[in-house]
N, C-alpha and C positions, 0 to 999 in steps of 0.2 A: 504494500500500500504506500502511495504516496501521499507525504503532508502539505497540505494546501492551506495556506495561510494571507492573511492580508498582504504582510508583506513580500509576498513573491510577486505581486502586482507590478509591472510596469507599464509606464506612458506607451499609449501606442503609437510606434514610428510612421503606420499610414493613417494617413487624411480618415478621419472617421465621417463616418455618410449615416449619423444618426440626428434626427431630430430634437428640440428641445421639447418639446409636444411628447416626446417617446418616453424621453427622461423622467419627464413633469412626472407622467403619465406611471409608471415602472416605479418614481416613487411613493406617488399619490397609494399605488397600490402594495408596497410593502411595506411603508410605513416606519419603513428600518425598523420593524421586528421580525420577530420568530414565533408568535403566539397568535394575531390574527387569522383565523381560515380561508384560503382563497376559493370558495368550492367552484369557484366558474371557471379556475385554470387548474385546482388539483385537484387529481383522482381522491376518494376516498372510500378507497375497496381495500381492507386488510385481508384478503383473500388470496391466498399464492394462485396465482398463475399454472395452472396445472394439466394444457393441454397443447401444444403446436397451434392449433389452430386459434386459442387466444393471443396471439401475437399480431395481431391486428394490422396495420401495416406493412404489405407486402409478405403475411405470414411463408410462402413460396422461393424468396429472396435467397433463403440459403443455401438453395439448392442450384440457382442461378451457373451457367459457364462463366468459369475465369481465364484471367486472361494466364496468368504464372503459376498457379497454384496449382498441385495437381489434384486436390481434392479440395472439396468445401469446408472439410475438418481439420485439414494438417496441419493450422497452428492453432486448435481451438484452445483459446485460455482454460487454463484451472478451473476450478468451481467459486463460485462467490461466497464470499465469507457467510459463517454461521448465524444465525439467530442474534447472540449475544454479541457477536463480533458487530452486527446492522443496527445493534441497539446503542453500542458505544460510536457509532457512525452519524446514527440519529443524532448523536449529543452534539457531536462536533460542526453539523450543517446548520444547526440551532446556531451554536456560538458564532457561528460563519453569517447567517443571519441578520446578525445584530448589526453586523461591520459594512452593512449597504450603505451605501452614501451616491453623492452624484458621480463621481470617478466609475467606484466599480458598476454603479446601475446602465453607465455607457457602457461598460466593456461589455455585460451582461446582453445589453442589445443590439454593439457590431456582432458579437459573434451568434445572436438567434437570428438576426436580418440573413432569411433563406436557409436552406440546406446547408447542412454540415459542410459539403465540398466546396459553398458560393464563394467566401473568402479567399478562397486560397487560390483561387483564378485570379484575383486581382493581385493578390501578393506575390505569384507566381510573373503573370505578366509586368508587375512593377520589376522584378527582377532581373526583367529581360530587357526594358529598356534602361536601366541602373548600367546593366553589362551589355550595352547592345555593341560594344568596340570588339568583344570577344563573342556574341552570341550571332551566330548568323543566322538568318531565317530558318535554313531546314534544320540546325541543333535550338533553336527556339524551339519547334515546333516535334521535336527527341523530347526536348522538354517536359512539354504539356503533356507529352503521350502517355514517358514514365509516369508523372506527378498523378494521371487522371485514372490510368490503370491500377497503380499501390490503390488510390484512394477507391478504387472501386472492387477491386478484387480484396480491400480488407474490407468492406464495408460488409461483402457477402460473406466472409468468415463473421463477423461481426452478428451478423441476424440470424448463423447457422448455430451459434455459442446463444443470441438472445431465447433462440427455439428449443435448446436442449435445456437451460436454467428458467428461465421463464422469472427472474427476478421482479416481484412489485417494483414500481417506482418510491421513494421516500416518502411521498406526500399519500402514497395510496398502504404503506406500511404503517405509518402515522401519521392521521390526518389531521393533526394539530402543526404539523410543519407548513407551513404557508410555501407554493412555489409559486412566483410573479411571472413567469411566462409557461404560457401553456405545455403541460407534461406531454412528452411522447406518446403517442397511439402504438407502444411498443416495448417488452421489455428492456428493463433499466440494464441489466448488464451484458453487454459491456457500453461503454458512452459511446453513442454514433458519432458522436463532433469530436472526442478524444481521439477515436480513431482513423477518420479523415486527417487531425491535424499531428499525429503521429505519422502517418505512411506521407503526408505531403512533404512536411518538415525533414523528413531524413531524405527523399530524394531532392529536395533542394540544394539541402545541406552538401550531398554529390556534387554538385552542379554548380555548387554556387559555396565551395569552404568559405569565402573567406566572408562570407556571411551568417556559418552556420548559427553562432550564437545566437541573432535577431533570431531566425528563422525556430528553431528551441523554444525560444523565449513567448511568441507567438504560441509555438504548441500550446505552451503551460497556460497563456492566458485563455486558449480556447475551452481546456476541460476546467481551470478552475471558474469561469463566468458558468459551468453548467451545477459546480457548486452551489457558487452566490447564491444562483436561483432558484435555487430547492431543488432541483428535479432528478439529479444523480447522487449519489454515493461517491468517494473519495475512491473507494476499491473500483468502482465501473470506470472513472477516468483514468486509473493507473493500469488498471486492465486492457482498453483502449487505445494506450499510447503505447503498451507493449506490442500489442495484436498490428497496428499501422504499421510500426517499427520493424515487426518481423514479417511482416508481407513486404516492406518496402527494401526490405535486404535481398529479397531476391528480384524484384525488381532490379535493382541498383546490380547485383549479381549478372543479370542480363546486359544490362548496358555497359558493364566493362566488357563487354564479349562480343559489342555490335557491330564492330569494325571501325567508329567512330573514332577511334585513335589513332587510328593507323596512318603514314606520313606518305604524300606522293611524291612520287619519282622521276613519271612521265615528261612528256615533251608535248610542248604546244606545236599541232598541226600547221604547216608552213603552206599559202598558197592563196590565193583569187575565192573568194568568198567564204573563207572559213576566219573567227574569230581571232584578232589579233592585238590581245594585249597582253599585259603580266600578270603573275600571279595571281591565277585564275581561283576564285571562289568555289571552295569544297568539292574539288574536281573528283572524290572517292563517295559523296557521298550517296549516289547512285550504285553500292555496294554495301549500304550498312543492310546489317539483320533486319526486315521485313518483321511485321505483323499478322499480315493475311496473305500477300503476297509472297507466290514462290519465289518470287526474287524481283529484282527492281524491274529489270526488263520484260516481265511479264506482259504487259500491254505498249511497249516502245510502239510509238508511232511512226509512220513512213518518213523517209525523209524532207526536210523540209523542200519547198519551190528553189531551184538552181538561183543564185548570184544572181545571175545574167539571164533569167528566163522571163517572159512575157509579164507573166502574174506577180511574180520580186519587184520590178520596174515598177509595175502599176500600184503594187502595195506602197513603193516609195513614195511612188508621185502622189500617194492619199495621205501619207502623213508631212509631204513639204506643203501641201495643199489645203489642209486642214487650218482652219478657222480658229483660233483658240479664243475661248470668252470669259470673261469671270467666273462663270460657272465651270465650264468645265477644266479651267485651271485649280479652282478652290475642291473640286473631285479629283484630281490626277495627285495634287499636294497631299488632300485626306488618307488616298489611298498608299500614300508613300508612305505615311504615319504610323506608329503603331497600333493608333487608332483605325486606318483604315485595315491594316493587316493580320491583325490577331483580334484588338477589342469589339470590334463590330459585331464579330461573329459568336463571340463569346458571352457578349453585353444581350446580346439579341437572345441563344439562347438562354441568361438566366432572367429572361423579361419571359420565355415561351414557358420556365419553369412553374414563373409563378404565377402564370395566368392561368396555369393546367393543376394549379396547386400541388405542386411535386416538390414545392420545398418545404412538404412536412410529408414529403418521401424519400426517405435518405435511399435506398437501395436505386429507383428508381431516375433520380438526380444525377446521381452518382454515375449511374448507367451512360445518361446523355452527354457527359463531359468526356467519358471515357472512349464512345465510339467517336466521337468528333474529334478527337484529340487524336486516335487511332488512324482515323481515317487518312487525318492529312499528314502524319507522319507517313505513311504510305506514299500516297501520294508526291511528296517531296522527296523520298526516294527513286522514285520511278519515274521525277520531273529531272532531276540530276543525270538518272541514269541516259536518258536524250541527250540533256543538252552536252555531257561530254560525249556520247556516242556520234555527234555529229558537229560539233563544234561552228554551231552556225553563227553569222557574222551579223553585228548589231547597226542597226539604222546609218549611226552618226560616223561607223567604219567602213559600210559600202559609200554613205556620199557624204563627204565635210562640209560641204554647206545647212547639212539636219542640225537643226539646234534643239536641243534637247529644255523641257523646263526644269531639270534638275539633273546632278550627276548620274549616267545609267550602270545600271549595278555589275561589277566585277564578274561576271560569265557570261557565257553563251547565249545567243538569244532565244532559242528553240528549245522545245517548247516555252510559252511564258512562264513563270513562277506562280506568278498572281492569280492566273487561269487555271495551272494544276491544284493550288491551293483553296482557293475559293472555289473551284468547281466542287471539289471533293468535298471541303465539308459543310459546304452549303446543300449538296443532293442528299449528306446525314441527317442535316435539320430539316431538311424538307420529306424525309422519312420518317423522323420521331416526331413532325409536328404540320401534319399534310395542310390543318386548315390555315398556315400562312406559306404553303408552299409558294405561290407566285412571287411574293415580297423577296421568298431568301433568295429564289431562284435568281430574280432579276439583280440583286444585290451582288452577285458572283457574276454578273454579265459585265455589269459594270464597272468592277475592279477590275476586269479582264480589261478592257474596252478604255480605261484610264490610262494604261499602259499606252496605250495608241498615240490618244492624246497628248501625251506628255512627250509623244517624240523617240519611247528610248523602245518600241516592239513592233513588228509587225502585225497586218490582221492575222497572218496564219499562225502566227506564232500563239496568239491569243487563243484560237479556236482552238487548236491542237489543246493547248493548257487543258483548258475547259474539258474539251472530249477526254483526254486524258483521267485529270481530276474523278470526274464524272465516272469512269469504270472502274476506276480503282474503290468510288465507294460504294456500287452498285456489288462489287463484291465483297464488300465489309458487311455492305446490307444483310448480302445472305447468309453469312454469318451471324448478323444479329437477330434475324427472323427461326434461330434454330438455337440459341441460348436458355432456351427455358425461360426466358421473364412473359 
């Protein structure tokens, strides 16, 4: 068991996106005690939990396909403490209770704002643009894959261990404990937020040493805010941060293996229409370990239109020709942004989450960060694996008079990045949320199509993206259509 105390609290290093209405609100209703009943947000059933099918949110979850794991069980935590061990527990969430103030009633409601996983997409992507000197697009997006798969393949060890114990919640063991935010539809052990912010926190902490300690420290404040609020046990968030932890080691295990380190040796292509600068961007990474894909080249696309051929010419002559307006410059700069390249699509689905109210579905949530994340990891494997397999030549290198509206990116121009990226996992969100499919649809058209505008892509280059994109998630699909959720 871990001790959770006031003073382990620190300031949070990101921007909190909590209202003062939330606060007002969160104190109005604890009252900074431990004696008030909340009965409109706590259970107050002293009834053990005594069947799988009381597990009420997503009771099926734990049985769910993972992505590393080779069984639902293989790191199921120990059993939860005893009777009189939950009684001296009791004691300690009371005393915890008392120590609400407006500090920790924020921290209590950055980390309930959404699903267990929501945070840590933004802490995640803030990470990437912190290190965007060292982080290039397709290990950004290695990133989010690891981060989204730990936090989803422990969340279903997580509901397989809530299935087997069936642990009350605090407030539904004694209902004299007041919890200020709404208790789980599930049982308490192990903490669902502990154990998102255990599997997150350690593959960052990979990814990102020289951060680890923030990223730890985060942890801690995610499972003690589930403290503060009544709704877990000390032992469920220390249970949780072990359970993340050790799904996220073999996570982490996989990606020292993915090829990602490995150094190139190669030689840039000498000749009349093939790509000609230095030090070309992630020339191997069209070679890392796959997901779903048998390999990167699995769907390579034909090669692109010759240098000098009819339809090259004409694609030029559309982008010397092209009209650029305040809009579609203030769209091409968007999409250059990490906002148009990662947040959009990530902002977008946890706006689909909560509109489908899945963020008081951890397993679920969990699910849709995971294949999105999945997908375009793929994808950007198999967008590398083209553009080094054909080393095609970029706008402003076939004719020096293309002015470009910002620097174009260190590789190949074939296929686009943007198009295999947003293609893929835009046709994901457009699977796990068909009634806004047109919106994402169109949304990956036109990061493709920004690219034009800006000067630094061909049309084909763009289309190719997109079809590309597009297959690679059409087969993550059918793997998600055969997962058991």
């Amino acid at each position: 068991m871990i001790e959770m105390t006031q003073t382990t609290i620190q300031p949070m290093p990101l921007k909190l996106r909590v209202s003062h209405a939330l606060i007002a609100g969160l104190m109005m209703l604890s009252g900074c005690s431990a004696t008030a009943p909340l009965s409109a947000v706590a259970g107050t059933s002293t009834d053990r939990l005594d069947s799988p099918a009381s597990v009420g949110v997503e009771p099926k979850a734990g049985s769910w396909q993972t992505w590393v794991l080779k069984s639902n069980n293989e790191i199921r935590p120990a059993a939860p403490p005893n009777k009189a061990a939950t009684e001296q527990e009791i004691k300690d969430l009371q005393k915890l209770a008392t120590q609400r103030d407006a500090k920790t009633l924020s921290q209590i409601a950055f980390w309930d704002a959404g699903s267990p996983s929501y945070r840590w997409q933004d802490i995640a992507l803030a990470a990437v643009v912190k290190n965007s000197a060292t982080t290039s697009p397709p290990r950004a997006v290695r990133m989010l894959a690891l981060m989204n798969v730990a936090i989803y393949d422990a969340m279903v060890a997580a509901w397989d261990a809530k299935s087997a114990y069936n642990r009350p919640h605090p407030s539904q063991f004694d209902p004299k404990l007041t919890a200020i935010v709404a208790v789980p539809n599930s049982p308490s052990y192990p903490s669902e937020h502990a154990v998102a912010a255990g599997a997150a926190a350690a593959v960052l902490s990979y990814i990102y040493p020289d951060d680890a300690k923030m990223f730890d420290e985060l942890a801690q404040q995610a499972g003690q805010s589930r403290l503060l609020a009544g709704v877990q046990y000390p032992s469920d968030v220390s249970a949780g941060l072990e359970l993340g932890r050790a799904v996220a080691a073999k996570v982490i295990a996989r990606a020292k293996a993915d090829g990602s380190d490995a150094k190139w040796t190669g030689t840039i292509p000498k000749g009349p229409g093939y790509w000609n600068g230095e030090n070309p961007l992630e020339p191997l990474a069209g070679t890392w370990k796959t997901w779903v894909l048998k390999s990167g080249d699995q769907f390579r696309p034909p090669a692109p239109p010759a240098y000098d051929s009819l339809q090259k010419l004409a694609e030029l002559a559309e982008i010397k020709t092209f009209t650029r307006t305040f809009a579609t410059n203030a769209k091409a700069m968007f999409y250059q942004t990490p906002d148009g390249v990662h947040y959009i699509f990530y902002n977008n689905a946890s706006l689909r989450i909560y509109e489908h109210h899945l963020d008081q579905n951890p397993p679920r949530a969990a699910r849709v960060y995971a294949l999105m994340s999945v997908v375009r990891a793929d994808a950007a494997i198999a967008c590398f694996d083209a553009k080094y397999a054909y080393w095609a030549i970029r706008p402003f290198q076939l004719d020096k008079t293309v002015t470009t509206l910002f620097p174009t990116p260190n590789h190949p121009s074939y296929p686009g990045a943007h198009g295999c990226f947003s293609g893929a996992i835009a046709r994901m969100l457009e699977y796990l949320f068909p009634d806004e499919a047109k919106f994402i649809h169109d949304k990956a058209d036109e990061a493709a199509l920004s690219r034009m505008w800006a000067g630094i892509h061909f049309r084909s280059d763009n289309d190719a993206g997109l079809k590309l994109g597009r297959q690679v998630a059409d087969l993550v699909i059918e793997r998600a259509k055969k997962d058991g959720s």
